[in-house]
C-alpha positions as CSV (number, residue, x, y, z in Angstrom):
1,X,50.2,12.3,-6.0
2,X,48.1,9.8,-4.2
3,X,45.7,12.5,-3.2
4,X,45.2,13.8,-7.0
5,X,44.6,10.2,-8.2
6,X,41.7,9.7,-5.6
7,X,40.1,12.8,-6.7
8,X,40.0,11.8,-10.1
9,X,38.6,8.1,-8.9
10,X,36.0,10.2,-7.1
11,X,35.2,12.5,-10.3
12,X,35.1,8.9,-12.3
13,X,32.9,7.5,-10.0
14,X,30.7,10.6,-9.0
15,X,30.1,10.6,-13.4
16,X,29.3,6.9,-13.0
17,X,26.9,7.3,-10.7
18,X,25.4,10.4,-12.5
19,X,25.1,8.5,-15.8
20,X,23.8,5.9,-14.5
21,X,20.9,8.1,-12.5
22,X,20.2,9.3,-15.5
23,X,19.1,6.1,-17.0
24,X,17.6,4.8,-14.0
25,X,14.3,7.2,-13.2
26,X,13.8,4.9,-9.9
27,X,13.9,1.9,-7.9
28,X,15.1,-0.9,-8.2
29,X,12.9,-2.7,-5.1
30,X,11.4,-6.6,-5.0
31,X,7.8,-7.2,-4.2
32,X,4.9,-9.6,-4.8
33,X,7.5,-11.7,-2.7
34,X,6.0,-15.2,-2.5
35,X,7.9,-18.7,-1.2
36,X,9.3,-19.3,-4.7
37,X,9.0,-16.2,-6.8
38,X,9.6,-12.4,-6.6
39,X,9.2,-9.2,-8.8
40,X,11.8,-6.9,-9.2
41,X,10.5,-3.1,-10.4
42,X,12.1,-0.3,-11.4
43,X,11.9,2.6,-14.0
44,X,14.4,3.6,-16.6
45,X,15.0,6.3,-19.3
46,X,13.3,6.3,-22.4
47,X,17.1,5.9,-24.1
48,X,17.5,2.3,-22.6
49,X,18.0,-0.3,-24.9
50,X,18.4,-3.3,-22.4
51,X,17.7,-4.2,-19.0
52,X,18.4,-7.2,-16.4
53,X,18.6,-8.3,-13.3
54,X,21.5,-10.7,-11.4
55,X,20.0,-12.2,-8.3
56,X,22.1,-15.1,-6.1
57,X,20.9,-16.3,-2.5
58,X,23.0,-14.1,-0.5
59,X,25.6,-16.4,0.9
60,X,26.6,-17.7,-2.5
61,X,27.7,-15.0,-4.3
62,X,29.1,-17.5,-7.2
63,X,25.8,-18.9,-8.1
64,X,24.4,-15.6,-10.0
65,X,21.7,-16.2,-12.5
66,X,20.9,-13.2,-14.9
67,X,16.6,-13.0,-15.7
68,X,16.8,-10.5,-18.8
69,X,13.6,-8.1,-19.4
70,X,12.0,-9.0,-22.4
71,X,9.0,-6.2,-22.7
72,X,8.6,-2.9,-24.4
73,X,11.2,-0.2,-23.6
74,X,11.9,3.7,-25.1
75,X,7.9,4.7,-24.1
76,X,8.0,8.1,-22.5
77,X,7.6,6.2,-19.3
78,X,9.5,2.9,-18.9
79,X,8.3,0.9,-15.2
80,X,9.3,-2.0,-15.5
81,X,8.7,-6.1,-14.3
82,X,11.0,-8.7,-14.1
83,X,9.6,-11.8,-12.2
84,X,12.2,-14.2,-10.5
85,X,11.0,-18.0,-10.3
86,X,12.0,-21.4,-8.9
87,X,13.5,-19.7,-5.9
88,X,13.9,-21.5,-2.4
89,X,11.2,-20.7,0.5
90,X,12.5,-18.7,3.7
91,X,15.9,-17.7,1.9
92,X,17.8,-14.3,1.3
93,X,18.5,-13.2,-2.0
94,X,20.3,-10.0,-3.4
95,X,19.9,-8.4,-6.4
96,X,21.5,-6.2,-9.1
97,X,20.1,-4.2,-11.7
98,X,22.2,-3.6,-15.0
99,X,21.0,-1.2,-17.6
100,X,22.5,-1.5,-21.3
101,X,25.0,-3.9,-20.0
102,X,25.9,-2.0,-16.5
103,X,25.7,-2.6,-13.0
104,X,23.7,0.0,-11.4
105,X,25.0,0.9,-7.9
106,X,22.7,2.3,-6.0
107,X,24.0,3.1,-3.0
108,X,21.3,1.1,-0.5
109,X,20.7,-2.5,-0.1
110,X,18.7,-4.6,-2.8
111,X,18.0,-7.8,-1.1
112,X,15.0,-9.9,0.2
113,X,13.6,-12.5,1.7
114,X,11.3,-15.5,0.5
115,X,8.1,-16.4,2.5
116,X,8.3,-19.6,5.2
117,X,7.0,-22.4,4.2
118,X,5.3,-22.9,7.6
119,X,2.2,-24.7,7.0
120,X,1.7,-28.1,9.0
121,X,5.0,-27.7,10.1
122,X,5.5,-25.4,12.8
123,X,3.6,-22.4,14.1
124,X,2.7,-19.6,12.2
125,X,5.4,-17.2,12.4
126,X,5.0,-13.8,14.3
127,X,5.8,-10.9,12.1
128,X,5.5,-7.1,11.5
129,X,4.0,-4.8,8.8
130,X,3.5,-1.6,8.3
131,X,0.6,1.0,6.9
132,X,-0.7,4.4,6.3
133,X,-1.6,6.5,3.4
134,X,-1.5,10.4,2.4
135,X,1.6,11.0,0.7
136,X,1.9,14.0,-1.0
137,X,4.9,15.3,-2.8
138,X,5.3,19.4,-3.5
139,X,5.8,20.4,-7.1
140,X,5.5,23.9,-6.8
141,X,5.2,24.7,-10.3
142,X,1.5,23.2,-10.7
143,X,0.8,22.9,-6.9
144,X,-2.0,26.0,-5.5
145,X,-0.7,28.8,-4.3
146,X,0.4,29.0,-0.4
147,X,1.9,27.0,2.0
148,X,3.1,23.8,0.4
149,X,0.9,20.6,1.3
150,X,3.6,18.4,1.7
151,X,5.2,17.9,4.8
152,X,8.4,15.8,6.3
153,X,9.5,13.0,4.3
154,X,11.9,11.7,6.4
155,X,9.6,9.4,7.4
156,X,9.9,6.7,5.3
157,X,13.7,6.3,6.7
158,X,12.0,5.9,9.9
159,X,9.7,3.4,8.0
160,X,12.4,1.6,5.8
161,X,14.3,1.0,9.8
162,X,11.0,-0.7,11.5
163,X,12.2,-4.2,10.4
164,X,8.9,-4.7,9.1
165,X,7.6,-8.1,6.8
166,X,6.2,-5.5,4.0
167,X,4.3,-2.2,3.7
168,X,1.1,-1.6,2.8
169,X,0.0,1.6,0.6
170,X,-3.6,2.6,1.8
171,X,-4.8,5.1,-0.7
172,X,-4.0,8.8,-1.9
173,X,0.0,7.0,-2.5
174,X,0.6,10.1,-4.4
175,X,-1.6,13.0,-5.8
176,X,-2.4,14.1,-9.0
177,X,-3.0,17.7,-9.4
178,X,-5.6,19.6,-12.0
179,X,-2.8,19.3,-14.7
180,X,-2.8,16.3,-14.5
181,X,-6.8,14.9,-14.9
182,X,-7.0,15.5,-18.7
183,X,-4.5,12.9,-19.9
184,X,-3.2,9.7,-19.6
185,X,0.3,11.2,-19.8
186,X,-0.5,13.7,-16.9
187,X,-1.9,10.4,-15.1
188,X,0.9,9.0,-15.4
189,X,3.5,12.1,-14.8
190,X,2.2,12.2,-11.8
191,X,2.7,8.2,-10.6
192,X,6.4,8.5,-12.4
193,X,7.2,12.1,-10.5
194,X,6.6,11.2,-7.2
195,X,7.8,7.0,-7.3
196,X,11.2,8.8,-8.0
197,X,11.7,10.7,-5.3
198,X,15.1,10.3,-3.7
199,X,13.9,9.4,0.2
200,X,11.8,6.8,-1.2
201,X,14.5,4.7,-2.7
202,X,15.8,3.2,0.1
203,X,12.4,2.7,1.7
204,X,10.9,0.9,-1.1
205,X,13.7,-1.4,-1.4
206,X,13.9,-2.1,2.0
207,X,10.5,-4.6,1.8
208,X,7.6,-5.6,-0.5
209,X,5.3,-2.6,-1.0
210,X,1.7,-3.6,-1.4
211,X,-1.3,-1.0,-2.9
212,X,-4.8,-0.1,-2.8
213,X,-5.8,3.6,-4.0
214,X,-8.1,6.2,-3.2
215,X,-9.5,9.1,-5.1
216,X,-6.0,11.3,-5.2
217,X,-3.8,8.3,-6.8
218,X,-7.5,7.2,-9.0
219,X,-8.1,10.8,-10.6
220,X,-9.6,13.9,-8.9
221,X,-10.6,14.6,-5.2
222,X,-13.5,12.4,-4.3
223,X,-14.0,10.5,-8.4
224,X,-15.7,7.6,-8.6
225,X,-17.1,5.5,-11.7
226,X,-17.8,8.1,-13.8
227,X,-14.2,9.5,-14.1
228,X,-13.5,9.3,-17.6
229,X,-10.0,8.0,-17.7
230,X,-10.4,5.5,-15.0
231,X,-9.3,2.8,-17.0
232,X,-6.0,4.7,-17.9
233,X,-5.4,5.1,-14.5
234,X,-6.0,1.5,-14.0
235,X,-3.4,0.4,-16.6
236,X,-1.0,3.4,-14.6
237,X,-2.1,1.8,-11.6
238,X,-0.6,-1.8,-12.3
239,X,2.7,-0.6,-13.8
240,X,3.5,1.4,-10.5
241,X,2.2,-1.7,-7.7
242,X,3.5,-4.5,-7.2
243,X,0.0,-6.7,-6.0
244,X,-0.2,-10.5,-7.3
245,X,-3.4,-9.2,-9.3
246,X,-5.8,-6.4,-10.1
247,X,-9.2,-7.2,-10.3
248,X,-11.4,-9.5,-12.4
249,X,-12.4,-9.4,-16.3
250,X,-9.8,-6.2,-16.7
251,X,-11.7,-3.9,-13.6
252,X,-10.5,-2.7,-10.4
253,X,-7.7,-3.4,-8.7
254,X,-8.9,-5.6,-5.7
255,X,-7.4,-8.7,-4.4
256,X,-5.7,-10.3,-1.3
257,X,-2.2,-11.3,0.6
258,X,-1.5,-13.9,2.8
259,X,1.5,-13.3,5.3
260,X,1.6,-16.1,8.5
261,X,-1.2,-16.5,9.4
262,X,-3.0,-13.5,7.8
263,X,-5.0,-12.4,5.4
264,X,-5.2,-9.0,4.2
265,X,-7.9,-8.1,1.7
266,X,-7.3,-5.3,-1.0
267,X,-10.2,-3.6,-2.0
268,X,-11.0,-0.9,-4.2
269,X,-13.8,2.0,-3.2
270,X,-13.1,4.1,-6.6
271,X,-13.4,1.7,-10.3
272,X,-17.0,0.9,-9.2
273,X,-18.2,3.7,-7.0
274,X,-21.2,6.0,-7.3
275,X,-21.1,9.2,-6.7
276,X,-20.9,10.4,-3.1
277,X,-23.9,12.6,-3.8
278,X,-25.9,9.8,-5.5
279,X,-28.7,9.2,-3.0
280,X,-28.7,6.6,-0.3
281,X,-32.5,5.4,-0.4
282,X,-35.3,5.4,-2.1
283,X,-38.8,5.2,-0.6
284,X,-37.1,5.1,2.6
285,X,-35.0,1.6,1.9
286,X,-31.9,2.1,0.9
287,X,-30.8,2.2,-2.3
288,X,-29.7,-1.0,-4.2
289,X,-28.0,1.5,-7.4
290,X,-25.5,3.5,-5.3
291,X,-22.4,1.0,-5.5
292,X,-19.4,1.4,-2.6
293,X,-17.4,-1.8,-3.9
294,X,-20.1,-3.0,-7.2
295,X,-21.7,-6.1,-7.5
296,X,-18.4,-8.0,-9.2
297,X,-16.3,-6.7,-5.8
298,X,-18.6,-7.6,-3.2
299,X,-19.3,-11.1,-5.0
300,X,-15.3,-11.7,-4.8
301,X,-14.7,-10.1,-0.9
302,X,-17.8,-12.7,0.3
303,X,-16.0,-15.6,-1.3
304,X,-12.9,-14.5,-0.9
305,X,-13.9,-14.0,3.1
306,X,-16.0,-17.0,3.3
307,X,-12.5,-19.0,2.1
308,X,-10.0,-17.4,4.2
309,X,-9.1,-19.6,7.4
310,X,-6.8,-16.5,8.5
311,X,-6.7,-16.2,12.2
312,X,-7.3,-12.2,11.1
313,X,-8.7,-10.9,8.1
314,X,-8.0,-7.2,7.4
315,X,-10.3,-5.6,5.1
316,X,-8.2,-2.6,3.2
317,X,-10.8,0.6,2.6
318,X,-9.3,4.2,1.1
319,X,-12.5,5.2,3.1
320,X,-13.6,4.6,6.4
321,X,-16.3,1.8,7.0
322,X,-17.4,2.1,10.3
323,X,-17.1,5.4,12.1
324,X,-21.1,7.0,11.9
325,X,-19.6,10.5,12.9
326,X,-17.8,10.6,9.5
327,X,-19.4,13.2,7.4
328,X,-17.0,13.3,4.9
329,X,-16.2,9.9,2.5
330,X,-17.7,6.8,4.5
331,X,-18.8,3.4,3.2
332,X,-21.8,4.2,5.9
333,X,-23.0,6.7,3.4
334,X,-23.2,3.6,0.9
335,X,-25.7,1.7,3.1
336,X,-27.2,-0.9,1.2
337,X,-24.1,-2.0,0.4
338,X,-22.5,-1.7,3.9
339,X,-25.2,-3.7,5.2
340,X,-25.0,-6.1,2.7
341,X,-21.0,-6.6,3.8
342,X,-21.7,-7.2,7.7
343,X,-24.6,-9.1,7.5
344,X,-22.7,-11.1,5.6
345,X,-19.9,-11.3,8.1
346,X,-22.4,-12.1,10.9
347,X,-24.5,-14.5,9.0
348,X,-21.4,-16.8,7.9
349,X,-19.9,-16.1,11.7
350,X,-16.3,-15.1,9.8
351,X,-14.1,-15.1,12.9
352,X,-11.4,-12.0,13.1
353,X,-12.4,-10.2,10.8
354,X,-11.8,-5.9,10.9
355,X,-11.2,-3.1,8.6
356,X,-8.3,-1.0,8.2
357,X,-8.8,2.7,6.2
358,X,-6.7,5.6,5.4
359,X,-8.2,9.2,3.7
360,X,-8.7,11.2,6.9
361,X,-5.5,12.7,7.4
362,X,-5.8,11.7,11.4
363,X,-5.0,8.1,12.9
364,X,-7.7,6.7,14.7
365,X,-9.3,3.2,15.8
366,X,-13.3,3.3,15.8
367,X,-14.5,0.1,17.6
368,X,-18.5,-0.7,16.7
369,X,-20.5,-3.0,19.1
370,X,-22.6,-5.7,17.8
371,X,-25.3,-7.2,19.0
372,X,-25.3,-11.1,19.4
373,X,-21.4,-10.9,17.7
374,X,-18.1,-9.5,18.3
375,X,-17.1,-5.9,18.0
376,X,-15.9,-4.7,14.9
377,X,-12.8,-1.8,14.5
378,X,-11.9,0.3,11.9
379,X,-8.3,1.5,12.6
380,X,-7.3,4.3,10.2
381,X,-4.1,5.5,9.9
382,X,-2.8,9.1,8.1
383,X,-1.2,11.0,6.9
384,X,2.8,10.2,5.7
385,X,3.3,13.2,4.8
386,X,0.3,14.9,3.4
387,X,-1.2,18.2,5.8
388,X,-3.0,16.9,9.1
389,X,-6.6,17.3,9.3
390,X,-8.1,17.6,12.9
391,X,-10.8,15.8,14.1
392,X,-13.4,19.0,14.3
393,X,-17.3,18.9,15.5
394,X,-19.0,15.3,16.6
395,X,-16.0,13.6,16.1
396,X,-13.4,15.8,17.9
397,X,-14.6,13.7,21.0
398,X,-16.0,10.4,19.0
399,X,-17.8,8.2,21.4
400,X,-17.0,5.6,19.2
401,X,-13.0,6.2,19.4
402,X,-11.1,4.0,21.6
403,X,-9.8,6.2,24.0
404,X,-5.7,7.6,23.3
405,X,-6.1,6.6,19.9
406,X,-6.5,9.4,18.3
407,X,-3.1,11.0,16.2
408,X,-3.1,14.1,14.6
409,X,0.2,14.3,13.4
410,X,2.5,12.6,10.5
411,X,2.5,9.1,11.2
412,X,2.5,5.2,10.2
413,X,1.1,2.1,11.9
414,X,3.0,-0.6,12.6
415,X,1.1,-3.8,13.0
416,X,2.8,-6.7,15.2
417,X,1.2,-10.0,15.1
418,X,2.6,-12.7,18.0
419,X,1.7,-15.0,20.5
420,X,0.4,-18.6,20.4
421,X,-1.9,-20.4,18.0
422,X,-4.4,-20.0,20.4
423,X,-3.9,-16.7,21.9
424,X,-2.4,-14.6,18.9
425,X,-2.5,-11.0,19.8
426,X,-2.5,-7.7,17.1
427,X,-1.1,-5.2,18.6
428,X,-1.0,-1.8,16.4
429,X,1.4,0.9,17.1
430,X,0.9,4.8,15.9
431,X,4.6,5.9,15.3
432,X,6.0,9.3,14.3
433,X,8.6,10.8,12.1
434,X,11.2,9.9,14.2
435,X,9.8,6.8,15.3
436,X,8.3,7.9,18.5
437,X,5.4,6.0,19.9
438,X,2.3,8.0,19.6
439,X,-0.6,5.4,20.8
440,X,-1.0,1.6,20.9
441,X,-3.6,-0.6,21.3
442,X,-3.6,-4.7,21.4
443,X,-6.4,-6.8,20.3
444,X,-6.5,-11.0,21.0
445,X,-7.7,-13.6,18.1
446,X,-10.3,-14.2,20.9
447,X,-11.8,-10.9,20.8
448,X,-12.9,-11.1,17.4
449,X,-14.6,-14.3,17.8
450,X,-18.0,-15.5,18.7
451,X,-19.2,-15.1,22.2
């Protein structure tokens, strides 16, 4: 008897669960974490009629407060924002997600934690994030014939495990496919299809997830300004990230985080960008008309820059900045406006400053030398699970690599900031699938300051 009675529990809860999956498309996960507020995101069936959240500090589980949404719902795609204010700094806090008045179970832990408030009080804390780009999820029905592009996912459960502070998305977050160019619904088919995937649940959940995007995640392979539905697939954008803004005067979707004693500058090489093709000079000067970041974006990132008293301030590219050998997508190939940028960062003397990049579908870190400054690196990291591309030609021995740096498999950085005030080191870890080490390399705040 006792056996019959928990299979039917188990049938009532397995049909619990199911109904419940079938309002909830995907998430729920916190981010935009700051030291007294928090998003909670998730997306839900066009059927729902009501949606809220319960959130308590997670060692008083009798102090729940319930934040109801309050936007639109029953659109053929529902993401959703619900912001969480006047919490306490440097505190856990769960979460619980109830959809027309029921609790969602969802079968991995919905918690986070506020920001420190550390400032003149102690020293900045040590932390860990981590990085990469490429994701790209098979749908065989409108993917090209042949082997299937995707790879292993399992690697965001090796991500969601690194005990990292957040996670930043460097471009190509998922990929639209020719189906999907012609319409704001394909646009944003695409963003819903592959945020729900099953592995990424837990991972999402398990830290704030930060964005930029590159051409995949933006429109077609290798778009720039003149994509036609660019600002459709800004308003897509928004929905699916979690940033604390998106550009200026309703373009782009650049802006900047502050973790310890970091800052980490999100940029965006697609809203504003000229063609690749568009040329470079003109009467042998280069050309002032072919845009990388636009006028409005590079006028921010200088005062935005120029602001920051970050011990290290990570630029976020979908393309690669430094690396000459690159004959593919390269801000070099923009060279007015690269110029402008690090003449800029050489003419203010902006200490700890270097660029991080993803598109290549190889991990790298290209170190440039400067004359009369400090070196600059670009360190690159991809794919997640998009197909590895080898370094071929010039670059397959890059002079400009730092030696064992070079990946070309799936991976993810994990970036480790620690040490002193004076003597704070980065050091940046290539890991696998299964979490295996592939390279590492260490950098000290002193390094990327004036000699």
């Amino acid at each position: 008897m006792k056996s019959i009675v928990f299979f039917v529990s188990l049938l009532f809860f397995n049909s619990l669960i199911f109904s419940q999956s079938n309002k909830l498309v995907s998430g729920p996960w916190a981010g935009n974490v700051q030291l007294r507020t928090a998003i909670i995101w998730a997306e839900v069936s066009a059927d729902v009629k009501k949606v809220a959240v319960k959130y308590f500090k997670t060692n008083t589980l009798n102090q729940k407060q319930t934040v109801l949404y309050k936007g639109e719902l029953a659109k053929n795609f529902n993401p959703i924002k619900i912001e969480l204010n006047g919490l306490d700094f440097n505190t856990d806090y769960s979460y619980t997600l109830f959809i027309d008045d029921k609790e969602i179970i969802t079968g991995f832990t919905t918690k986070f934690t506020t920001q420190d408030l550390w400032q003149w009080r102690k020293p900045a804390p040590d932390f860990s994030f981590v990085a990469g780009s490429c994701n790209y999820v098979n749908d065989p029905a409108v993917d090209r014939p042949g082997k299937p592009y995707g790879g292993d996912s399992s690697i965001f459960t090796t991500m969601a495990k690194s005990g990292a502070a957040f996670h930043v998305w460097m471009g190509d977050n998922w990929y639209t496919r020719e189906v999907d160019f012609g319409s704001a619904w394909g646009l944003n088919y695409r963003a819903s299809h592959d945020r729900a995937q099953k592995i990424l649940q837990p991972f999402m959940a398990s830290m704030p997830q930060y964005s930029i995007w590159d051409d995949h995640d933006y429109g077609p392979d290798n778009s720039g300004k003149s994509f036609l539905l660019k600002d459709d697939s800004r308003d897509i954008f928004k929905k699916y990230a979690l940033n604390p803004s998106y550009g200026e005067e309703e373009k782009g979707i650049y802006t900047k985080i502050s973790y310890s004693d970091v800052d980490i500058f999100l940029t965006d090489d697609r809203f504003f960008r000229s063609e690749d093709d568009m040329p470079d000079s003109l009467n042998g000067m280069p050309s002032q008309d072919k845009h990388f970041f636009g006028p409005m974006q590079m006028e921010w990132l200088k005062n935005a820059l120029e602001f920051s008293t970050a011990t290290f301030k990570i630029i976020v590219v979908g393309s690669q900045v430094l690396n000459p050998l690159n004959k593919a997508e390269s801000m070099q190939q923009y060279s007015y406006e690269y110029a402008e940028l690090l003449n800029f960062i050489k003419t203010q003397k902006l200490n700890g400053v270097l660029f991080f990049s993803g598109d290549r579908h190889h991990s790298e870190i290209i170190k440039a030398s400067q004359p009369g400054f400090y070196p600059l690196y670009d360190v690159t990291i991809s794919p997640y699970t998009a197909g590895v591309s080898k370094a071929i030609g010039p670059e397959k021995n890059n002079p400009f690599r730092i030696s064992g740096s070079l990946v070309e498999t799936q991976n993810f950085g994990k970036i480790s900031i620690n040490g002193p005030k004076e003597k704070r080191s980065m050091t940046i870890e290539f890991i696998g699938t299964k979490g295996e080490q592939l390279s590492s390399f260490s950098i000290n705040s002193n390094e990327l300051k004036l000699p």
